[in-house]
TORTI-751478 format. One record per residue (C-alpha): residue number from 1; residue in three letters; chain; z, x negated, y negated. Coordinates in steps of 0.5 Angstrom, whole numbers, plus 500, padded with zeros to 3 digits. Example, Ala and Ser with C-alpha at 12.3 -4.5 7.8 and 13.67 -1.06 7.14 Angstrom:
R:1:ALA:A:516:475:509 $
R:2:SER:A:514:473:502 $
***
This chain:
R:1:UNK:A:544:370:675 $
R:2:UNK:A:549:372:680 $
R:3:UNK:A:553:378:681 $
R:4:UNK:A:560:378:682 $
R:5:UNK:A:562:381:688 $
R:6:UNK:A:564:388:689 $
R:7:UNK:A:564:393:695 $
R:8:UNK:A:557:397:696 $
R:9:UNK:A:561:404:694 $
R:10:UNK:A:562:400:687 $
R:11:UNK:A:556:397:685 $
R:12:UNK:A:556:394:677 $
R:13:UNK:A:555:399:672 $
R:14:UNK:A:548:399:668 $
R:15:UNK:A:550:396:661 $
R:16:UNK:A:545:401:659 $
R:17:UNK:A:549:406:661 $
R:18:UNK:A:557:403:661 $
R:19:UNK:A:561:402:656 $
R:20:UNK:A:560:395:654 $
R:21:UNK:A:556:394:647 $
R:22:UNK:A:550:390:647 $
R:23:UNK:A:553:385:643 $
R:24:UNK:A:558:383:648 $
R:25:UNK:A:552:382:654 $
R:26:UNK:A:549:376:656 $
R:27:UNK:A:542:375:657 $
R:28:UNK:A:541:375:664 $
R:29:UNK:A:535:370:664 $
R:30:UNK:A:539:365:659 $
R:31:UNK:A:545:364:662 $
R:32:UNK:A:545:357:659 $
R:33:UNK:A:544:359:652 $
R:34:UNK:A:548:366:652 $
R:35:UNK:A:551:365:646 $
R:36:UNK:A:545:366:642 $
R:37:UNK:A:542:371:646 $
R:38:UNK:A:548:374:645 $
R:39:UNK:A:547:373:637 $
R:40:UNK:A:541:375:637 $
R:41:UNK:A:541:382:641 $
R:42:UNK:A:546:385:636 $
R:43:UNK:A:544:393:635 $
R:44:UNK:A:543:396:629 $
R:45:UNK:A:547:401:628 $
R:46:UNK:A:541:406:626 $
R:47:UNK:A:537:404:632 $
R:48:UNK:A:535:409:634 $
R:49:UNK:A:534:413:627 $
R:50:UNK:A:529:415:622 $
R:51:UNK:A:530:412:615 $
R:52:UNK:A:528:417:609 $
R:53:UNK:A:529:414:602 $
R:54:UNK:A:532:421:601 $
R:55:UNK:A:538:419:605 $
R:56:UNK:A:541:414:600 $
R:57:UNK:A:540:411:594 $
R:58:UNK:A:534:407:593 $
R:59:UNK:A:535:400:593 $
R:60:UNK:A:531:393:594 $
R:61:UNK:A:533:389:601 $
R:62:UNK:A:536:385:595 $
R:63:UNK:A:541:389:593 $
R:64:UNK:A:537:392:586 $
R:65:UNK:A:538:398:585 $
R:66:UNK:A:530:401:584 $
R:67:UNK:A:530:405:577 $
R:68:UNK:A:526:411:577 $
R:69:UNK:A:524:412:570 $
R:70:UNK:A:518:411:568 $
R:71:UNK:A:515:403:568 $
R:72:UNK:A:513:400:563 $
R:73:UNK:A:507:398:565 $
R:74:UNK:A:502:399:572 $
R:75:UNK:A:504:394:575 $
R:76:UNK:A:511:394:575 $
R:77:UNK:A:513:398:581 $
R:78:UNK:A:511:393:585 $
R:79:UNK:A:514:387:582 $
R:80:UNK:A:520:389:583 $
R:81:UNK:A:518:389:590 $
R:82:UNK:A:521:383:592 $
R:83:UNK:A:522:383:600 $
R:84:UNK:A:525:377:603 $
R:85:UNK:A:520:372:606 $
R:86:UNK:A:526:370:613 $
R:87:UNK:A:527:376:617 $
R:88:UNK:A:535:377:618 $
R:89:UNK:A:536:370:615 $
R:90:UNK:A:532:367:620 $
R:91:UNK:A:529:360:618 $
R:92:UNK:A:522:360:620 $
R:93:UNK:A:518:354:623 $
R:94:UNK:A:512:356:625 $
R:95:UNK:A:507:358:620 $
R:96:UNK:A:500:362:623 $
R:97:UNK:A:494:364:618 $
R:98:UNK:A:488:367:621 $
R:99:UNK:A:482:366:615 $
R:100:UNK:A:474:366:613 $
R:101:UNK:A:471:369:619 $
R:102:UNK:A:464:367:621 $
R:103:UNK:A:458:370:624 $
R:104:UNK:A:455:368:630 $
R:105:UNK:A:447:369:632 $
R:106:UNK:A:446:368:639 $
R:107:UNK:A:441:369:644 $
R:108:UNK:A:445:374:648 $
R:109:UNK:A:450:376:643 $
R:110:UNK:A:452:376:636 $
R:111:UNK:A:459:375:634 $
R:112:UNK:A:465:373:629 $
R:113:UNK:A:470:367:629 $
R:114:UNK:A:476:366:625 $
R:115:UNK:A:479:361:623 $
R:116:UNK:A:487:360:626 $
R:117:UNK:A:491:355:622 $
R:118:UNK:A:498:353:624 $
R:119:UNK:A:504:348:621 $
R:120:UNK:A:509:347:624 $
R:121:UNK:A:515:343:626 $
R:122:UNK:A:517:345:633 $
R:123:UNK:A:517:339:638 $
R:124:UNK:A:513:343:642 $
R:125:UNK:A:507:341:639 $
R:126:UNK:A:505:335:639 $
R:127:UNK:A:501:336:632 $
R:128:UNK:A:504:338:625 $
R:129:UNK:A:498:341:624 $
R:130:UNK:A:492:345:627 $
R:131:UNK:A:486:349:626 $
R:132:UNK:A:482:352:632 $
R:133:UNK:A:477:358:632 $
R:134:UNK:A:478:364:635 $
R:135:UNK:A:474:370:636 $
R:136:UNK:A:476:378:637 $
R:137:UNK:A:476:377:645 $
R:138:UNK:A:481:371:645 $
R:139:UNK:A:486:375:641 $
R:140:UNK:A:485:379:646 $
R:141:UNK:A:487:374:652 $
R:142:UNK:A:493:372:648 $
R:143:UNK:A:495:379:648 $
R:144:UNK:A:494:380:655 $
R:145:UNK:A:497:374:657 $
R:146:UNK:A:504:375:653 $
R:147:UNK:A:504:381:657 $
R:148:UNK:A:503:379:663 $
R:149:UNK:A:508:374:662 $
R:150:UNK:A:514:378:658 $
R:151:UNK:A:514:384:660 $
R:152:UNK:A:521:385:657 $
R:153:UNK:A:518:385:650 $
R:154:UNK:A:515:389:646 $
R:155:UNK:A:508:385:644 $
R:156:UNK:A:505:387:638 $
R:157:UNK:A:498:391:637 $
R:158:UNK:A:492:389:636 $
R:159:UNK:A:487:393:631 $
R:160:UNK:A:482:397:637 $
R:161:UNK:A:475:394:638 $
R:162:UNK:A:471:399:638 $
R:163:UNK:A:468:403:633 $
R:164:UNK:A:464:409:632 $
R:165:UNK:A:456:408:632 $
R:166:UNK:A:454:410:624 $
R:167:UNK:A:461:410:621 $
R:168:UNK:A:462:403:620 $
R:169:UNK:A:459:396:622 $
R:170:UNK:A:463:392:625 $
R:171:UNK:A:458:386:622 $
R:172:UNK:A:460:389:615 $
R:173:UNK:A:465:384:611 $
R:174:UNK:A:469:390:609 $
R:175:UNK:A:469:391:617 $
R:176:UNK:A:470:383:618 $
R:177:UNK:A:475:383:613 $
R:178:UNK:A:480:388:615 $
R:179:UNK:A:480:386:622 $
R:180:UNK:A:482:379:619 $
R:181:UNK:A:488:382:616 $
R:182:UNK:A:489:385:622 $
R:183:UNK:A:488:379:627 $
R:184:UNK:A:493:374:622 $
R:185:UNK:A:499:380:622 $
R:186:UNK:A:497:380:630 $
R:187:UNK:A:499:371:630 $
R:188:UNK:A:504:372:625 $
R:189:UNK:A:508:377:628 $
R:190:UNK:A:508:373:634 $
R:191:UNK:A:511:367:631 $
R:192:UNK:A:516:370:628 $
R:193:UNK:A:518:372:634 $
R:194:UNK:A:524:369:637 $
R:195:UNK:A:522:369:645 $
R:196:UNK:A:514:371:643 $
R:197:UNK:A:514:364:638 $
R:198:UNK:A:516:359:644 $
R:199:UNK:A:510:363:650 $
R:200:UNK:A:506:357:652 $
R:201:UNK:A:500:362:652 $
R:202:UNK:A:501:362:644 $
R:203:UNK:A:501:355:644 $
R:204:UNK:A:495:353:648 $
R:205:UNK:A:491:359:644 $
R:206:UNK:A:494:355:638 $
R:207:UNK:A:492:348:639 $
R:208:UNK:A:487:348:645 $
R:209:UNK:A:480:346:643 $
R:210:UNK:A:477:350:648 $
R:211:UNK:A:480:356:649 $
R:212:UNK:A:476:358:655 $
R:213:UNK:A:477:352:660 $
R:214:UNK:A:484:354:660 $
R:215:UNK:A:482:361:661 $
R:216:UNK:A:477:360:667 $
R:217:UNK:A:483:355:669 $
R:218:UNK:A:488:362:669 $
R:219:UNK:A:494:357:668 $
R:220:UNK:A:498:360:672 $
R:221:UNK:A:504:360:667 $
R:222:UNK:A:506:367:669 $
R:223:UNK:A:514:367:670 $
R:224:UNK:A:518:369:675 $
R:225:UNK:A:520:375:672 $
R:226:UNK:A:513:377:670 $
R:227:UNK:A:511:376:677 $
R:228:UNK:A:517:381:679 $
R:229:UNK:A:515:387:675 $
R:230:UNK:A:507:386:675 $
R:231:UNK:A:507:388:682 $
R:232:UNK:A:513:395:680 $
R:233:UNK:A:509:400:683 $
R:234:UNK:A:509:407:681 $
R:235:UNK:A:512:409:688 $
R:236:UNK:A:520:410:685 $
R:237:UNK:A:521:416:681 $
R:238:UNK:A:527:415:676 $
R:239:UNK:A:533:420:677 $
R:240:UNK:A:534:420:669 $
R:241:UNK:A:533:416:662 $
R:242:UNK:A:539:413:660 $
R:243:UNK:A:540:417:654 $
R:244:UNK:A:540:411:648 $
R:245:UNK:A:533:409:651 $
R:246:UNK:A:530:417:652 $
R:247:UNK:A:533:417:644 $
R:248:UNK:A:527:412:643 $
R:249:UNK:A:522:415:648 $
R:250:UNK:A:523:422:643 $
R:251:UNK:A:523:418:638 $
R:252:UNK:A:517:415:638 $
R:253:UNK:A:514:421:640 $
R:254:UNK:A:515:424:633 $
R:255:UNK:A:513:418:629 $
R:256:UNK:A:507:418:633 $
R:257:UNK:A:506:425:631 $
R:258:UNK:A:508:425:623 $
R:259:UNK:A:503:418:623 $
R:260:UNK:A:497:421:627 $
R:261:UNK:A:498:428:621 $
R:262:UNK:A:499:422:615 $
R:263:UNK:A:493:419:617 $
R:264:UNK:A:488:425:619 $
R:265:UNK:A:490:428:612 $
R:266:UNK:A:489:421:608 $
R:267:UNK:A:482:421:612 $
R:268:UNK:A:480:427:609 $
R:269:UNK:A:482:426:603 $
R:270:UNK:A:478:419:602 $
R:271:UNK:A:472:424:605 $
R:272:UNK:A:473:429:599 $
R:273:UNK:A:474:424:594 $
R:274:UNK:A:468:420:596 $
R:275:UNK:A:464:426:595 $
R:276:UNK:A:467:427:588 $
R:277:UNK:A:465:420:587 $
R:278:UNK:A:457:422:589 $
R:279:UNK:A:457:428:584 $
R:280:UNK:A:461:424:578 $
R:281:UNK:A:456:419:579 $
R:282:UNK:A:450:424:578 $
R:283:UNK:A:454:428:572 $
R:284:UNK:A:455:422:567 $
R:285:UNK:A:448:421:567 $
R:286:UNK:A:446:428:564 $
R:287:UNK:A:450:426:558 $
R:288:UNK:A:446:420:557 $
R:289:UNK:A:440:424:558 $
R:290:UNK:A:441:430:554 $
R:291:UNK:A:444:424:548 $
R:292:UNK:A:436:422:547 $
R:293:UNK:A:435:430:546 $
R:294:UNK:A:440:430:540 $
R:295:UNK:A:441:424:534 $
R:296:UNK:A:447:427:531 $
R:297:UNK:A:450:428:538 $
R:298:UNK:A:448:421:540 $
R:299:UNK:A:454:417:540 $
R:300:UNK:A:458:422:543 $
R:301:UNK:A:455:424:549 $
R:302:UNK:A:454:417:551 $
R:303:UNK:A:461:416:550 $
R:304:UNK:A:463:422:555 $
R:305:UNK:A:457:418:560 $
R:306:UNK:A:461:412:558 $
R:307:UNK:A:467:414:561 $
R:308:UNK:A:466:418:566 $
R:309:UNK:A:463:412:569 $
R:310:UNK:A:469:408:568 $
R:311:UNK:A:474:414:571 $
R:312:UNK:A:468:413:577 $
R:313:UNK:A:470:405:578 $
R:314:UNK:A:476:407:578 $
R:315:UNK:A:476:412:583 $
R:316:UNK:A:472:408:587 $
R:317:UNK:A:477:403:587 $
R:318:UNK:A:483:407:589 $
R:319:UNK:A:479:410:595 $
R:320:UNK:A:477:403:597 $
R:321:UNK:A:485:401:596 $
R:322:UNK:A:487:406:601 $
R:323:UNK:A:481:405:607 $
R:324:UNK:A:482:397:607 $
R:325:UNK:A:491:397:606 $
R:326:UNK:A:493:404:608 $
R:327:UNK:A:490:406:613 $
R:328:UNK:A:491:401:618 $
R:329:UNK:A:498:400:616 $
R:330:UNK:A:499:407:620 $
R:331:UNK:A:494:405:625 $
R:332:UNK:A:497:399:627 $
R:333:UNK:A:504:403:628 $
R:334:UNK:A:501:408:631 $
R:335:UNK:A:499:402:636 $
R:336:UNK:A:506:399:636 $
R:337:UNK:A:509:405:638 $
R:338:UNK:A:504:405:644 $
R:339:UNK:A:506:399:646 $
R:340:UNK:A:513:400:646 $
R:341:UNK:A:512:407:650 $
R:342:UNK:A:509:402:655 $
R:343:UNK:A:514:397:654 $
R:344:UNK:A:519:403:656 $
R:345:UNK:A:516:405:663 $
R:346:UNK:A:516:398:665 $
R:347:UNK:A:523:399:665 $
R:348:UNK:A:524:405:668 $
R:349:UNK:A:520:403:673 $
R:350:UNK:A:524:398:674 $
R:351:UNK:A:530:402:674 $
R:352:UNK:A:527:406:679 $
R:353:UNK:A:527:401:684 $
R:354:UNK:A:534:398:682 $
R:355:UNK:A:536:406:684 $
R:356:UNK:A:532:406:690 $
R:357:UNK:A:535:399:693 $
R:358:UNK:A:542:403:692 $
R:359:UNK:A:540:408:695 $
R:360:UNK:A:537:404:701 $
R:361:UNK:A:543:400:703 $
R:362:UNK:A:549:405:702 $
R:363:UNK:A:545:410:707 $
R:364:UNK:A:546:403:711 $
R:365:UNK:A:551:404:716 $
R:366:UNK:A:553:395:715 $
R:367:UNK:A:559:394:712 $
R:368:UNK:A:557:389:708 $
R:369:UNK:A:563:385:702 $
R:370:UNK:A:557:384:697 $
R:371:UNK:A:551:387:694 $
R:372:UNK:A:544:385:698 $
R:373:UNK:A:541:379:693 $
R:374:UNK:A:535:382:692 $
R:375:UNK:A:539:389:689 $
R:376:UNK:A:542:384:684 $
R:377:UNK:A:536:380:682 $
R:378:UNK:A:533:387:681 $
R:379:UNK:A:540:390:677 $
R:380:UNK:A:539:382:673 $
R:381:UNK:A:531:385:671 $
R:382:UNK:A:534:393:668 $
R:383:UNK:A:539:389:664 $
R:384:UNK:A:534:383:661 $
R:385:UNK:A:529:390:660 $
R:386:UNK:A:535:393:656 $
R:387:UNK:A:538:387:653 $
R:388:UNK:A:530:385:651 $
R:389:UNK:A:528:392:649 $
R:390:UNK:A:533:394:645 $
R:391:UNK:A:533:388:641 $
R:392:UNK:A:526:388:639 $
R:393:UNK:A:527:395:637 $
R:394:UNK:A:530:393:632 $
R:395:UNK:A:526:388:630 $
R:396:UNK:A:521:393:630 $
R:397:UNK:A:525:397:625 $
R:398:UNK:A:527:392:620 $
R:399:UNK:A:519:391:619 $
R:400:UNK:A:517:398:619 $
R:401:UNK:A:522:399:613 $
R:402:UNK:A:520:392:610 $
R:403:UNK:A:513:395:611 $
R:404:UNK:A:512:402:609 $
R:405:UNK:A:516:401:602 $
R:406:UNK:A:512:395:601 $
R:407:UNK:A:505:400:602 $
R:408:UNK:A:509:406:599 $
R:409:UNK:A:511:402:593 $
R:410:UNK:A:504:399:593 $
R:411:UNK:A:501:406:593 $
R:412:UNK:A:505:409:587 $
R:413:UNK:A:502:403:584 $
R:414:UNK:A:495:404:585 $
R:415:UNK:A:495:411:582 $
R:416:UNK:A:498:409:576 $
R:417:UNK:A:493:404:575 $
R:418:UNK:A:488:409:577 $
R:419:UNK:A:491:414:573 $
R:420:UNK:A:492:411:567 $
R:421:UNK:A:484:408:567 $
R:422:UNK:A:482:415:567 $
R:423:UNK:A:487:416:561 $
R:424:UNK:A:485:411:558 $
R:425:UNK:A:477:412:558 $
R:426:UNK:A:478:419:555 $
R:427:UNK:A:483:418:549 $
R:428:UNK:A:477:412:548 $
R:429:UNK:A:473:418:546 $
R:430:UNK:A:477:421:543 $
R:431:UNK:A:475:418:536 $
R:432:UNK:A:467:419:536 $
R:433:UNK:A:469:426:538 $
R:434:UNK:A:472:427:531 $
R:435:UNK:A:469:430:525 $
R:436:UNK:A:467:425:520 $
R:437:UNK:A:466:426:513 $
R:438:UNK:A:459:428:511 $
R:439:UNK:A:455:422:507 $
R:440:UNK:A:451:425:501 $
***
C-alpha cells in the first residue's frame, strides 16, 4: 500500500489516533479485498468496556428475556441457554475436533497423541475430509508459527505444559482429558478465525501425514510482514499509547487481576470441600456401626449412613464439575489476556519505530515532496497492527461473553442439582425417622 503524497511537515495521521472510524479504513495488506476488510473491522461499541449482567436486563443472544424465577427443574437454567453455533452471522466451513487421546511408551519417552479431525469445503484443501495425529509439542509448533507469521493477530493460548510434581499427573485421564478439551477449543477457535482459518501453517498442521518433515523443512512460509516485525527491537522507545489502545492495555490488566483472585478462591474452595469430603466419608460409616449395636435403631441410622453417602456422590460430583469445566475456563483467559498484552507491545514497538523514522527525516535538512518509502511501509505496519488488532478484540469480546454466560449459567445449574441431591437424600429419611405405632 502506498501513501499518498504529502509534505514532510505533514505527515498522514495514524488511523489510531485520527478522526477516521475504523469501519472507514481499508486493511492496509488487502487492498484488493478492502471492501470485506472493511465489513469485517467494524468496532464494537462497547470495545473496550466490561460487561455486567447487572448493567442490563438479562437476556439470551436470541433475544429471550431469562426469567429468573425459580426453574421448574435442575436442568432448566441451562436449557435455556441456547447460544448460536455462527459467530456474528458468519457461515463456517471448516470444521475441527481434536479426541481420543493415546499413550505412547517409548524408549526415550512417553507421550500423548490426539486425534485431529477435519471436514471441510474450502478449495484450499485437496481433501473434504482429514484425520492426523498430533501430540502436545505439534500444538506447540502451530502456535509458534501462527505467531511468527501473523503478528497482527491476537493467537489464541494454548493450556501450560508443565505441571507441578505431586499435584497432577499429566498421564492421568483426567489430566489427558482436560488437555484435550483445551487443545480442541485451541484448533477450533483458529478455524473460526477469518484470517487465522486460511494460514498455510494451519493447513499443513491439519492434513500433513508427517508433520515433522515439514518442521525440519522450516517451510519458509513467513510473510513479509512477519519478517518486518520479527526483527522490531526494543531500541524505539514509544512517545505515548494512543488512548483507545492503553484503554485496552488497562483493561486487560484488570481483567487479569479479577481472573487471578476468582480462580485462587475457587481453588481454595475445592481444597475445603475436598476435605470435607474426606471426613464425610468417615461420619457416615459410624451411623452403620453404631446400627449393628441397636435393633430398634437399626433402620434409622442406616438410613442417615445411606444418605450421607449419597450427599458425598454428590459433592464429590460438584467439585469434580468445578476442577475439570471452571477452572480452565479462567485459566485459558487469563492466557488470552496474556497474548493479546503481546500483541499489544508488538504494536507499539512498531510505532515507536514509525515515530523514530519521523523523526529521523525532518531533522533532515533535504526538501524531499514525499515521505521516504520505508517511513510509509512502516506507517502501513502500525495501521495493519491497529486495523487487526482492534477487530480481534472484538471478537475476543463476543466469545468472552458467549463463554462466561455459558459457564455462569452452567454453575448455577450444577449446585441446584447438587442442592437439590442433598435434599432429596435428607427428606427420603425422613419417614424412618417417625414414630410408628407400637405393634401388640
Amino acid at each position: 500500500m502506498s501513501a499518498g503524497g504529502g509534505g514532510l511537515g505533514t505527515p498522514r495521521a495514524l488511523p489510531s489516533s485520527g478522526p477516521r472510524a475504523l469501519r472507514d479504513m481499508p486493511h492496509p495488506l488487502a487492498a484488493s479485498s478492502s471492501e470485506e476488510a472493511a465489513s469485517e473491522l467494524t468496532p464494537s461499541p462497547d470495545l473496550l468496556l466490561p460487561r455486567s449482567f447487572a448493567d442490563k436486563d438479562l437476556s439470551l443472544p436470541n433475544g429471550t428475556p431469562v426469567d429468573t424465577s425459580s426453574p421448574a427443574s435442575s436442568s432448566s437454567l441451562l436449557n435455556r441457554l441456547q447460544l448460536d453455533d455462527d459467530l456474528d452471522g458468519e457461515t463456517r466451513d471448516l470444521f475441527v475436533t481434536v479426541d481420543d487421546p493415546k499413550k505412547h511408551i517409548c524408549t526415550m519417552e512417553t507421550y500423548i497423541t490426539y486425534r485431529v479431525t477435519t471436514k471441510t469445503t474450502r478449495a484450499e484443501f485437496d481433501l473434504p475430509e482429514y484425520s492426523v495425529r498430533r501430540r502436545y509439542q505439534d500444538f506447540d509448533w502451530l502456535r509458534n508459527k501462527l505467531e511468527e507469521s501473523q503478528p497482527t493477530h491476537l493467537i489464541p493460548p494454548l493450556p501450560e505444559k508443565f505441571v507441578m510434581k505431586g499435584v497432577v499427573d499429566r498421564f492421568s485421564e483426567e489430566f489427558v482429558e482436560t488437555r484435550r478439551k483445551a487443545l480442541d477449543k485451541f484448533l477450533k477457535r483458529i478455524a473460526d478465525h477469518p484470517v487465522l482459518s486460511f494460514n498455510e501453517h494451519f493447513n499443513v498442521f491439519l492434513t500433513a501425514k508427517d508433520l515433522n518433515a515439514y518442521k525440519k523443512q522450516g517451510m519458509a512460509l513467513l510473510s513479509k510482514m512477519g519478517e518486518s516485525v520479527k526483527y522490531v527491537t526494543g531500541g524505539y522507545k514509544l512517545r505515548s499509547r494512543p488512548l483507545e489502545f492503553a484503554a485496552i492495555g488497562d483493561y486487560l490488566d484488570t481483567f487479569v487481576l479479577k481472573l487471578g483472585t476468582i480462580d485462587r478462591i475457587a481453588q481454595r474452595i475445592i481444597k475445603e470441600e475436598l476435605e470435607y469430603l474426606v471426613e464425610l466419608r468417615e461420619y457416615g460409616p459410624v451411623y452403620s456401626t453404631w446400627g449393628g449395636l441397636e435393633v430398634e435403631l437399626a433402620e434409622p441410622l442406616e438410613g442417615v449412613s445411606a444418605c450421607i453417602g449419597n450427599c458425598c456422590t454428590a459433592l464429590e460430583e460438584l467439585s469434580d464439575d468445578m476442577t475439570e469445566d471452571f477452572l480452565p475456563v479462567l485459566r485459558e483467559y487469563i492466557l488470552y489476556s496474556e497474548s493479546m498484552k503481546n500483541v499489544l507491545k508488538k504494536r507499539d514497538q512498531v510505532q515507536a519505530e514509525y515515530e523514530a523514522k519521523l523523526e529521523a527525516v525532518a531533522l533532515k535538512k533535504e526538501d524531499r515532496p514525499k515521505v521516504p518509502a520505508d517511513v510509509e511501509k512502516c506507517q502501513d505496519r502500525v495501521e495493519c497492527f491497529n486495523a487487526d488488532l482492534k477487530a480481534d478484540m472484538e471478537r475476543w469480546q463476543n466469545n468472552k461473553r458467549q463463554d462466561f454466560r455459558q459457564l455462569l449459567m452452567g454453575m448455577a445449574d450444577k449446585n441446584i442439582q447438587y442442592y437439590e441431591k442433598c435434599l432429596t437424600a435428607w427428606e427420603s429419611i425422613i419417614p424412618l425417622l417417625q414414630d410408628k405405632p407400637e405393634t401388640k
